[in-house]
LOGUGU-264212 format. One record per residue (C-alpha): residue number from 1; residue in three letters; x, y, z. Coordinates in steps of 0.2 Angstrom, whole numbers. Each point is the difference from the previous one (the first is absolute). Layout:
N
lofi num = NUM | residuo = Ala | east = X | north = Y | up = Z
...
//
This chain:
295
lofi num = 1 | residuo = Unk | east = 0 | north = 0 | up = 0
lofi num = 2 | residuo = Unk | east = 5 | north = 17 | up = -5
lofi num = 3 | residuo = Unk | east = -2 | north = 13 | up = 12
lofi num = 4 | residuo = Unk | east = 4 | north = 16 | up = 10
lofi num = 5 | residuo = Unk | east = 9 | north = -6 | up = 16
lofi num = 6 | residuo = Unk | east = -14 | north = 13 | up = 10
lofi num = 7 | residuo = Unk | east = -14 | north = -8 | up = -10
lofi num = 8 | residuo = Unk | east = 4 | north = -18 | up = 3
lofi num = 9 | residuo = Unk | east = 4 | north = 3 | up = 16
lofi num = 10 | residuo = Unk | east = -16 | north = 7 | up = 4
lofi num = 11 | residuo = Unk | east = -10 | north = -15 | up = -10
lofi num = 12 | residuo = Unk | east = 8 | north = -12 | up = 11
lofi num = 13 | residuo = Unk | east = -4 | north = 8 | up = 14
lofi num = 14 | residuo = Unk | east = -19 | north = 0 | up = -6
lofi num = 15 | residuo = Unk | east = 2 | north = -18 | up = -3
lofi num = 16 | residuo = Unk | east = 11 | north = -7 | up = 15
lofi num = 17 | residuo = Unk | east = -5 | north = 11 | up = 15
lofi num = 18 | residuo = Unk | east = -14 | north = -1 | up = 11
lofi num = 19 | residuo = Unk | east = -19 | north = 1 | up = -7
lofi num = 20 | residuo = Unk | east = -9 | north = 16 | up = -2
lofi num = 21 | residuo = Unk | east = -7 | north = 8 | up = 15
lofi num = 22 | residuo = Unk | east = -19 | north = 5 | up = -3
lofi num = 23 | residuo = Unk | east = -9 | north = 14 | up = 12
lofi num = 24 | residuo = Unk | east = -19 | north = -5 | up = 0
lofi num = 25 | residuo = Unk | east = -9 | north = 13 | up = 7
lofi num = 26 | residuo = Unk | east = -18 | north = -3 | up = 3
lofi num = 27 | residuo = Unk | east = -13 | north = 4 | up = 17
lofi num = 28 | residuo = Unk | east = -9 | north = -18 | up = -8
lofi num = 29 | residuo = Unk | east = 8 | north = -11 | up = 12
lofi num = 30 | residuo = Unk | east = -7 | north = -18 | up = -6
lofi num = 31 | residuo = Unk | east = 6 | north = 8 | up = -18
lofi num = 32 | residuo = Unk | east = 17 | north = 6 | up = 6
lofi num = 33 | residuo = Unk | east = 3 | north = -17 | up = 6
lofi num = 34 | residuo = Unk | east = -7 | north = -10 | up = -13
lofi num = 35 | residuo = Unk | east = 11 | north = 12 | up = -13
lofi num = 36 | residuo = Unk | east = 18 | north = -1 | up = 11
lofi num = 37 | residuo = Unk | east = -4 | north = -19 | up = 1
lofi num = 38 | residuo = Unk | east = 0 | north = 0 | up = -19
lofi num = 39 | residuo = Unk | east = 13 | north = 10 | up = -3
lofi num = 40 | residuo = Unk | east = 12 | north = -12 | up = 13
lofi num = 41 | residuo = Unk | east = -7 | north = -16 | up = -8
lofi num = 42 | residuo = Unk | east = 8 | north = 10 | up = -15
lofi num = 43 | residuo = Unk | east = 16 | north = 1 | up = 5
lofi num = 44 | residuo = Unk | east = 0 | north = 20 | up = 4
lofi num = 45 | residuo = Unk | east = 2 | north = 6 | up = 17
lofi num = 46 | residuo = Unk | east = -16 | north = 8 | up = 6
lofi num = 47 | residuo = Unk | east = -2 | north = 14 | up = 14
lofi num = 48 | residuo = Unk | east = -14 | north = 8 | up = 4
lofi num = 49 | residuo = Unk | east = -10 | north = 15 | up = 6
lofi num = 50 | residuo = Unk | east = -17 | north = 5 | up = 6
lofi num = 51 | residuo = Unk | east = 0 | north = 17 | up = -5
lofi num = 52 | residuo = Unk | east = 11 | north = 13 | up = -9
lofi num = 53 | residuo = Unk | east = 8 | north = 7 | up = 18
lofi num = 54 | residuo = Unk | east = 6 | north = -15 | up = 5
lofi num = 55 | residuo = Unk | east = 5 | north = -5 | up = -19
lofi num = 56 | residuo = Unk | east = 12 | north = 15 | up = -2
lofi num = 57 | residuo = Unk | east = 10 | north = -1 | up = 15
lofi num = 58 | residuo = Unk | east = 2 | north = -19 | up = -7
lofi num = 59 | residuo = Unk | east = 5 | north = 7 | up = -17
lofi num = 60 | residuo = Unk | east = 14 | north = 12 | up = 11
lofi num = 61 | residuo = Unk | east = 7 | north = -14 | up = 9
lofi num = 62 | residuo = Unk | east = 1 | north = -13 | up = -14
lofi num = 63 | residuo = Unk | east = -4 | north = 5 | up = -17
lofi num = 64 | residuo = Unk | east = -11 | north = -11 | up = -10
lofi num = 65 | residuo = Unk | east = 4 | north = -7 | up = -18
lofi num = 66 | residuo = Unk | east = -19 | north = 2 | up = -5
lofi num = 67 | residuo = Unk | east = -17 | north = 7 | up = 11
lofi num = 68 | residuo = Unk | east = -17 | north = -7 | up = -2
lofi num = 69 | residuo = Unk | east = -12 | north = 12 | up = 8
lofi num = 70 | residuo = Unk | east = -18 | north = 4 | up = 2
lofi num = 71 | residuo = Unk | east = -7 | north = 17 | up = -1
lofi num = 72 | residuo = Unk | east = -10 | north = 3 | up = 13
lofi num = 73 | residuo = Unk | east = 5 | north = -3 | up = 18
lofi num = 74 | residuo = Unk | east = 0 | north = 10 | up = 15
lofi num = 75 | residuo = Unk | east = 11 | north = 10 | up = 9
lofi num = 76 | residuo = Unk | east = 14 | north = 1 | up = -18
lofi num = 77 | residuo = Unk | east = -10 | north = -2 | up = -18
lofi num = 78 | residuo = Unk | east = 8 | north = -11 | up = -13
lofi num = 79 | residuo = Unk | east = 2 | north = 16 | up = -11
lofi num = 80 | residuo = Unk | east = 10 | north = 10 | up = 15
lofi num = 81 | residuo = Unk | east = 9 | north = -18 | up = 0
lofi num = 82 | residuo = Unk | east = 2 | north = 0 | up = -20
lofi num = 83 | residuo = Unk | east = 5 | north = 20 | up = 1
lofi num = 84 | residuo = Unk | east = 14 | north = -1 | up = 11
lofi num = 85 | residuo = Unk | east = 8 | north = -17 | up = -6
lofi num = 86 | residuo = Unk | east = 0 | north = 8 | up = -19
lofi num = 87 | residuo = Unk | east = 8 | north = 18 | up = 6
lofi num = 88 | residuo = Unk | east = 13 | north = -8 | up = 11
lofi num = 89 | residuo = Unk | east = 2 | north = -18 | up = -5
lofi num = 90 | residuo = Unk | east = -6 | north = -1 | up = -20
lofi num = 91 | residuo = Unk | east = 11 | north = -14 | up = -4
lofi num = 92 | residuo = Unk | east = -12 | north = -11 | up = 11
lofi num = 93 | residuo = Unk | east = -18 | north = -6 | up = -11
lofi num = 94 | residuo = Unk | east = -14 | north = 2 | up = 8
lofi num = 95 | residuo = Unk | east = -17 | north = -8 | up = -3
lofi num = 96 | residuo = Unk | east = -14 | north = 2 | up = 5
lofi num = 97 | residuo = Unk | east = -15 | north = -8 | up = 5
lofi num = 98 | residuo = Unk | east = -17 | north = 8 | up = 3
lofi num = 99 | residuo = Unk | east = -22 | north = -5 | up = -2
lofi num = 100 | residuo = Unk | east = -6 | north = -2 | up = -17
lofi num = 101 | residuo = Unk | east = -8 | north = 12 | up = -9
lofi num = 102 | residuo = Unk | east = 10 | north = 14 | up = 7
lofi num = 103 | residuo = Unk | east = 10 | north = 8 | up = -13
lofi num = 104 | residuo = Unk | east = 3 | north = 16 | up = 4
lofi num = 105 | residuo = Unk | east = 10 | north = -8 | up = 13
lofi num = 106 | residuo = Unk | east = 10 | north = -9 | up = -13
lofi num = 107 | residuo = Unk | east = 1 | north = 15 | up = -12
lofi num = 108 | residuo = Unk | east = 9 | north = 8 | up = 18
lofi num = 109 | residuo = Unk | east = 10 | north = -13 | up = 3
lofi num = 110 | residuo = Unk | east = 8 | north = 0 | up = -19
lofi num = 111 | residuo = Unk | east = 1 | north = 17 | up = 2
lofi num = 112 | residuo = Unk | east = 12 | north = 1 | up = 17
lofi num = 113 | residuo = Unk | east = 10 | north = -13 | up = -10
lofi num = 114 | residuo = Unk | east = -7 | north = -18 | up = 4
lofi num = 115 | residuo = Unk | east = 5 | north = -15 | up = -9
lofi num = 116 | residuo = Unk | east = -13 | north = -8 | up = -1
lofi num = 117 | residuo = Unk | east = -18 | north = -2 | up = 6
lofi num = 118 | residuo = Unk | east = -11 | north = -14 | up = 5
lofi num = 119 | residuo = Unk | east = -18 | north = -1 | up = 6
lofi num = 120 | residuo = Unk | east = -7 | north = -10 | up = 16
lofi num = 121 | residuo = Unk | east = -7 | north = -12 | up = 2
lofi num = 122 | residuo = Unk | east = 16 | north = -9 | up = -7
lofi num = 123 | residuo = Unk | east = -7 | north = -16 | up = -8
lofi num = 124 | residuo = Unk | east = 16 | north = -8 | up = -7
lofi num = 125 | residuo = Unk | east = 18 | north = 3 | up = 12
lofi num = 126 | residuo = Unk | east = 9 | north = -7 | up = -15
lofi num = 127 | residuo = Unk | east = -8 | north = 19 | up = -11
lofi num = 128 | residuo = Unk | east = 9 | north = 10 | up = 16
lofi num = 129 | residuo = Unk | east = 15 | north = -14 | up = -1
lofi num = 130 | residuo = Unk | east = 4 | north = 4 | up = -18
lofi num = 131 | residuo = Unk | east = -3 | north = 18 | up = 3
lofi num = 132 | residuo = Unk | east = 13 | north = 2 | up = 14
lofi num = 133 | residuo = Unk | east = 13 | north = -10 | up = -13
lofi num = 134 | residuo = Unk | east = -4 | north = 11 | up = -14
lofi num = 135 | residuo = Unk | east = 4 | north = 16 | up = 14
lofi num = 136 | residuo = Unk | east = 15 | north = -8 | up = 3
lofi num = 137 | residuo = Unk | east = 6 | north = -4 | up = -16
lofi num = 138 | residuo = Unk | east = -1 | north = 17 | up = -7
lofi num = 139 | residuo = Unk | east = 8 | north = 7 | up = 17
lofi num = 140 | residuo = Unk | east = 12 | north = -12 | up = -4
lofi num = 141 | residuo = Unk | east = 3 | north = 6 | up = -16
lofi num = 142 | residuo = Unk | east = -2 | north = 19 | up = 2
lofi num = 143 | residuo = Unk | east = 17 | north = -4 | up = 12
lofi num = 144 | residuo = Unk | east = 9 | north = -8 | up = -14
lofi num = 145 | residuo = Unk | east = -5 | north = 15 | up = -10
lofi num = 146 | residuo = Unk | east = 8 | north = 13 | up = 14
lofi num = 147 | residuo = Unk | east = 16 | north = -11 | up = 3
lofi num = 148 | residuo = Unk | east = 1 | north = -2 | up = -20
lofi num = 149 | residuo = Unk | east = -3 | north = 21 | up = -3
lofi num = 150 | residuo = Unk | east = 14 | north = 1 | up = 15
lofi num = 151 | residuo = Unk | east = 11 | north = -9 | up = -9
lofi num = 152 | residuo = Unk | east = -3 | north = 9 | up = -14
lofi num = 153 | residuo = Unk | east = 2 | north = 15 | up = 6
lofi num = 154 | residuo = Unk | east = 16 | north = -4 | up = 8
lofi num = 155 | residuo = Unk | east = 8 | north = -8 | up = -16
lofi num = 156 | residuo = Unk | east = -5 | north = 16 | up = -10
lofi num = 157 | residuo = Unk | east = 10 | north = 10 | up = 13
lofi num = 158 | residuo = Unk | east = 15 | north = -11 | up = -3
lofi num = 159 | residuo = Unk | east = -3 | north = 3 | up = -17
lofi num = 160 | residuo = Unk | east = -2 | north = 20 | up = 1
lofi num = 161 | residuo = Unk | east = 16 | north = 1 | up = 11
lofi num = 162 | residuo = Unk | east = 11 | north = -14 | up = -11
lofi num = 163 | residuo = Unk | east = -5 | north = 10 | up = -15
lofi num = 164 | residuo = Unk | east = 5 | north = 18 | up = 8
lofi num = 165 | residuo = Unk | east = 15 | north = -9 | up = 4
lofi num = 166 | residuo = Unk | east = 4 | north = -7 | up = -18
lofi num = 167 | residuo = Unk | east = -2 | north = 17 | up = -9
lofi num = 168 | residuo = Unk | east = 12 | north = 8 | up = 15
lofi num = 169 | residuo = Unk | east = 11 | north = -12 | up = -7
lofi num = 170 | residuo = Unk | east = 0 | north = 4 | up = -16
lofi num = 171 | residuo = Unk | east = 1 | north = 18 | up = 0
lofi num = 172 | residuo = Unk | east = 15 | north = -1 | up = 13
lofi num = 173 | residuo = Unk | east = 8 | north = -9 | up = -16
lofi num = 174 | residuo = Unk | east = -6 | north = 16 | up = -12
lofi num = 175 | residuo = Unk | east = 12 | north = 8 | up = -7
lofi num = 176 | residuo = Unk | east = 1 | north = 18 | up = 5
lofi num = 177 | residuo = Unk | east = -15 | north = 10 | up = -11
lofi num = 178 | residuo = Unk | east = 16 | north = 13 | up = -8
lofi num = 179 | residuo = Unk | east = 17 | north = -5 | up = -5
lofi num = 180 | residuo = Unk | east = 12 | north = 8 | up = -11
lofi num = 181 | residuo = Unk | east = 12 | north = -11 | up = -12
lofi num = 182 | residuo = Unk | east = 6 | north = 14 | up = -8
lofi num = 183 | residuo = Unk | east = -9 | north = 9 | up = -11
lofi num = 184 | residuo = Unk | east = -15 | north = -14 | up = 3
lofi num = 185 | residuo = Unk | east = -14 | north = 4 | up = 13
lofi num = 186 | residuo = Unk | east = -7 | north = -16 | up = 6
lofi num = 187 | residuo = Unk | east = -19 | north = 2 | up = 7
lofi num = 188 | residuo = Unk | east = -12 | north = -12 | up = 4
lofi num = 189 | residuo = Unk | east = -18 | north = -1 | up = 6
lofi num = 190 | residuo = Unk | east = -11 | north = -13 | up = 8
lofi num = 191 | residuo = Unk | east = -16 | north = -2 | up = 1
lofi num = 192 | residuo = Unk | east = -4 | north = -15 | up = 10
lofi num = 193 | residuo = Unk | east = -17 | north = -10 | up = -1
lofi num = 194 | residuo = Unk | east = -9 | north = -5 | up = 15
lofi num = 195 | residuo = Unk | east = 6 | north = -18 | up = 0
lofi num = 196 | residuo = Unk | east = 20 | north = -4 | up = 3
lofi num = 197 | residuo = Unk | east = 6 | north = -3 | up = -15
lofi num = 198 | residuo = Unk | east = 18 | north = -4 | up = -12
lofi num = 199 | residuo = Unk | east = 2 | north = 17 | up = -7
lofi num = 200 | residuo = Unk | east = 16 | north = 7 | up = 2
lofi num = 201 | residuo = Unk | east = 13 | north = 12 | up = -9
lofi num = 202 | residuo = Unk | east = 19 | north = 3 | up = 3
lofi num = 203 | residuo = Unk | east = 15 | north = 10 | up = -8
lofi num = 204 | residuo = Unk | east = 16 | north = -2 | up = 5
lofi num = 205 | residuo = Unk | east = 20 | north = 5 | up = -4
lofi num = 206 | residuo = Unk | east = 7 | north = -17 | up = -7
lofi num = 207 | residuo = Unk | east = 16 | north = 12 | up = -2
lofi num = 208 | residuo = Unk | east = 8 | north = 16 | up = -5
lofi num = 209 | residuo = Unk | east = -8 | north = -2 | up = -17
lofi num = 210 | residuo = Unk | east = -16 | north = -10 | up = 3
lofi num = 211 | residuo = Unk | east = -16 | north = 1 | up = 9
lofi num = 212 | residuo = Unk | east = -11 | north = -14 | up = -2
lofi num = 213 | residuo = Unk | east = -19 | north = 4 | up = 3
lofi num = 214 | residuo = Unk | east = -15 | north = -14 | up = 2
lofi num = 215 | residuo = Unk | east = -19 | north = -1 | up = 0
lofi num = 216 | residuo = Unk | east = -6 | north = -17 | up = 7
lofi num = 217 | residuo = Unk | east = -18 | north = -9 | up = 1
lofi num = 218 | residuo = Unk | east = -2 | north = -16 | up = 10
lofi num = 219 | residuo = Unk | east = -15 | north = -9 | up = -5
lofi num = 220 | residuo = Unk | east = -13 | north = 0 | up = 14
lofi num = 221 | residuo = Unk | east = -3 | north = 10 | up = 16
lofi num = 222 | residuo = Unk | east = 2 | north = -3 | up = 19
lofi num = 223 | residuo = Unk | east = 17 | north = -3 | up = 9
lofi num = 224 | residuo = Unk | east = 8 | north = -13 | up = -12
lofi num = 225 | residuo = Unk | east = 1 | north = 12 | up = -14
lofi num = 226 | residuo = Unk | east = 6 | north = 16 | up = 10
lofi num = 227 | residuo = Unk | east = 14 | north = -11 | up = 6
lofi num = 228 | residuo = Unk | east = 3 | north = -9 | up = -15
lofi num = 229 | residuo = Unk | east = 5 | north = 19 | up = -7
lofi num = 230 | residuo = Unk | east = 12 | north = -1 | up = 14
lofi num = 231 | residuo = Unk | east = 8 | north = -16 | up = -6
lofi num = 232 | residuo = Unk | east = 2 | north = 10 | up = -15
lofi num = 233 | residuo = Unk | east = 10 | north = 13 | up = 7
lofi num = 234 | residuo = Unk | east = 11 | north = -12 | up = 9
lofi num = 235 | residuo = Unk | east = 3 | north = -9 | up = -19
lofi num = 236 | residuo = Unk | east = 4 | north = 15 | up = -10
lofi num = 237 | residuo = Unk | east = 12 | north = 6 | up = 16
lofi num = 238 | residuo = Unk | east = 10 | north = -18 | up = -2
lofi num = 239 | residuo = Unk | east = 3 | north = 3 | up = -19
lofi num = 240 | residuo = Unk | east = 4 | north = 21 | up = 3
lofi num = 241 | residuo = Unk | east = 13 | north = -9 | up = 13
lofi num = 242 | residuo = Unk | east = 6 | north = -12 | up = -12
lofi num = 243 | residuo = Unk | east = 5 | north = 14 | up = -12
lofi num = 244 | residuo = Unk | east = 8 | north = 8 | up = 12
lofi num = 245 | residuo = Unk | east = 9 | north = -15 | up = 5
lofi num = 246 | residuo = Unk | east = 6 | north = -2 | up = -18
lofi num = 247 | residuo = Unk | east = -11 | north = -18 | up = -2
lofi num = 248 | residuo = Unk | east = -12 | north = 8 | up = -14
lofi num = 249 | residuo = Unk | east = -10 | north = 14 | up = -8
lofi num = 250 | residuo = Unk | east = -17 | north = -8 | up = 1
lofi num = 251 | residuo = Unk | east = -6 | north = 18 | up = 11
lofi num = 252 | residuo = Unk | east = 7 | north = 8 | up = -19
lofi num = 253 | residuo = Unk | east = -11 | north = -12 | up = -11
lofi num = 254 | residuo = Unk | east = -19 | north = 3 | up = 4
lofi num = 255 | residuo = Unk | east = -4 | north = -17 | up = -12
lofi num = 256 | residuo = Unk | east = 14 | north = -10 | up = 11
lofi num = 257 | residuo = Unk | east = -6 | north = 7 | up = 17
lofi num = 258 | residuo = Unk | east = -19 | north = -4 | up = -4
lofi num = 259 | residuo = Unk | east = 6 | north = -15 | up = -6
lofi num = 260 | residuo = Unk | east = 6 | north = -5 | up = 15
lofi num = 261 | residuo = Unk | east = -14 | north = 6 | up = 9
lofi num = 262 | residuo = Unk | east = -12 | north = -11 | up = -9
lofi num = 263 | residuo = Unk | east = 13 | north = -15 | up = 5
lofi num = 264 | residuo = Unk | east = 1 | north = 4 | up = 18
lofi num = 265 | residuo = Unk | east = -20 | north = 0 | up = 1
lofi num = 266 | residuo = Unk | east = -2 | north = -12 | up = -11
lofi num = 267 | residuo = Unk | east = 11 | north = -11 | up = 10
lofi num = 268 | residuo = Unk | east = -7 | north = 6 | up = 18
lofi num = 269 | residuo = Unk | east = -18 | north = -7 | up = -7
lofi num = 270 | residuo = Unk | east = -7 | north = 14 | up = 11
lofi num = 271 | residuo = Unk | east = -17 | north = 1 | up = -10
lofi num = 272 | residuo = Unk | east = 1 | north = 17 | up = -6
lofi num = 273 | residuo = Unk | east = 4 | north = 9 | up = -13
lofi num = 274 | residuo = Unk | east = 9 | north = 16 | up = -7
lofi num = 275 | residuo = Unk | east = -2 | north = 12 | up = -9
lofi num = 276 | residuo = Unk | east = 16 | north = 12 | up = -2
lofi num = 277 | residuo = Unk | east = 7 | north = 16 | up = -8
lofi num = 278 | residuo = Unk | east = 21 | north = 2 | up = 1
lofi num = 279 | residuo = Unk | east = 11 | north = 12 | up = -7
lofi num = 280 | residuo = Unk | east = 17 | north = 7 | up = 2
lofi num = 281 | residuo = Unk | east = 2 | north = 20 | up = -4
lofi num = 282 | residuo = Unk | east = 20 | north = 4 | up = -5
lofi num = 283 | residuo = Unk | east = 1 | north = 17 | up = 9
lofi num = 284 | residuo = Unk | east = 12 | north = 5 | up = -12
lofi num = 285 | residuo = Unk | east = -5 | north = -3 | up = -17
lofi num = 286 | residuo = Unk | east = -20 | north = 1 | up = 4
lofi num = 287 | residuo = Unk | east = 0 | north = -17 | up = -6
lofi num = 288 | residuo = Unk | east = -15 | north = -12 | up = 8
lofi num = 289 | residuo = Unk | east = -2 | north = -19 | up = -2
lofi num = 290 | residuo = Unk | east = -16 | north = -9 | up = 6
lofi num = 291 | residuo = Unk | east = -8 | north = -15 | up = -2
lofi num = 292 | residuo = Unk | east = -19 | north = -3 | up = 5
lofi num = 293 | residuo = Unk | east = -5 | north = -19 | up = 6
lofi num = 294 | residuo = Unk | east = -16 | north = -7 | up = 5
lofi num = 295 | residuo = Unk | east = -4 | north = -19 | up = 6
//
């Protein structure tokens, strides 16, 4: 099974912990018993309460998975009962049980946020039974919906801060946006889209006579291509220090250096692509040699 860590945890411990707790609230007597008798024979664990006064200070002390209650009963009315446990404890269901024929008192109860509502008498225990599962159920999964929205929330964070991160990166490694190779002015302007992404540009002195200058696309967006421009850099610096090394010219030869390129990710399999624009400029004779590559 494929899950969030939070979410499995939390369906485990729907499944592998003690049965659900059910409040019944009812003045009935015979009926409260018959019903937490029911509810036992069931599997739940039932408590009970005569009246709403006596049903809150329960709820306080040990909350409930679900309530059963009636409507009207002295001292504390199931809708003072169904009005507090929706502002204060939401998360709980509540259903309620009230006379036949009443329906404004159902139209209430629906209102102030009951889950359900079923009419005395009761003729089948197995009807409330099957409503109590279906409360639970969707309780159940409204939890998986908040722990899943948590965790997406929190991933989305990772994803915001790793992404600010990633772009710091890349224009730390930006060249300076005005440099002079002697009569040359180097500028450049970026204007970056909302995702990271491989763009990148570059000009540098390969030496007193040549300045080598690059536009780069990786394929794709997200991390994998902003860092894969910084992969780049780090190639194109290992051939500028092999020139200056005396072990080639490739930095000199835009078709050799993309050439190469194409080899080392190529060889790499790193699943992207590039797409790339090199050229020296010959400060002294004006002279510029380019080549243009794409995958």
């Amino acid at each position: 099974m494929l899950c969030l860590k939070e979410v499995c945890y939390s369906l485990d411990q729907y499944m592998s912990e003690k049965p659900a707790t059910i409040l019944v609230i009812d003045d009935e007597v015979d009926l409260l018993r018959s019903i937490t008798a029911y509810l036992e024979d069931s599997g739940f664990i039932a408590i009970s309460a005569e009246n709403g006064k006596a049903a809150i200070e329960i709820i306080n002390q040990n909350k409930p998975d679900l309530i059963l209650t009636d409507l009207h009963m002295p001292v504390l009315g199931g809708l003072e009962v169904l009005h507090t446990v929706t502002k204060e404890l939401p998360d709980i269901p509540v259903i309620v049980i009230s006379g036949a024929g009443q329906l404004n008192d159902a139209v209430e109860s629906l209102r102030l946020g009951a889950w359900d509502y079923i009419t005395k008498p009761i003729a089948d225990l197995q009807a409330l039974e099957h409503a109590i599962k279906k409360a639970l159920e969707r309780k159940r999964l409204l939890e998986q919906n908040r722990i899943y929205a948590q965790r997406l929330e929190h991933n989305l964070k990772i994803l915001e801060e790793d992404q600010a991160a990633g772009r710091q990166v890349q224009v730390t490694l930006l060249p300076p946006q005005l440099v002079k190779f002697s009569n040359f002015e180097f500028r450049f302007k970026i204007i970056p889209s909302l995702e990271l992404s491989g763009d990148f540009v570059e000009y540098f002195a390969i030496d007193d006579d040549n300045v080598a200058v690059y536009l780069a696309d990786v394929s794709g967006h997200g991390a994998s291509s902003a860092f894969l421009t910084i992969l780049l850099k780090g190639m194109i610096a290992k051939y500028n220090f092999q020139y200056h090394s005396q072990q080639g010219t490739t930095i000199l030869q835009p078709h050799k250096l993309m050439q190469a390129i194409s080899n080392e990710f190529f060889t790499a399999k790193l699943g992207k692509y590039l797409t790339l624009v090199y050229g020296v400029l010959n400060i002294q004779t004006g002279s510029f040699t380019y080549g243009i590559a794409g995958h």
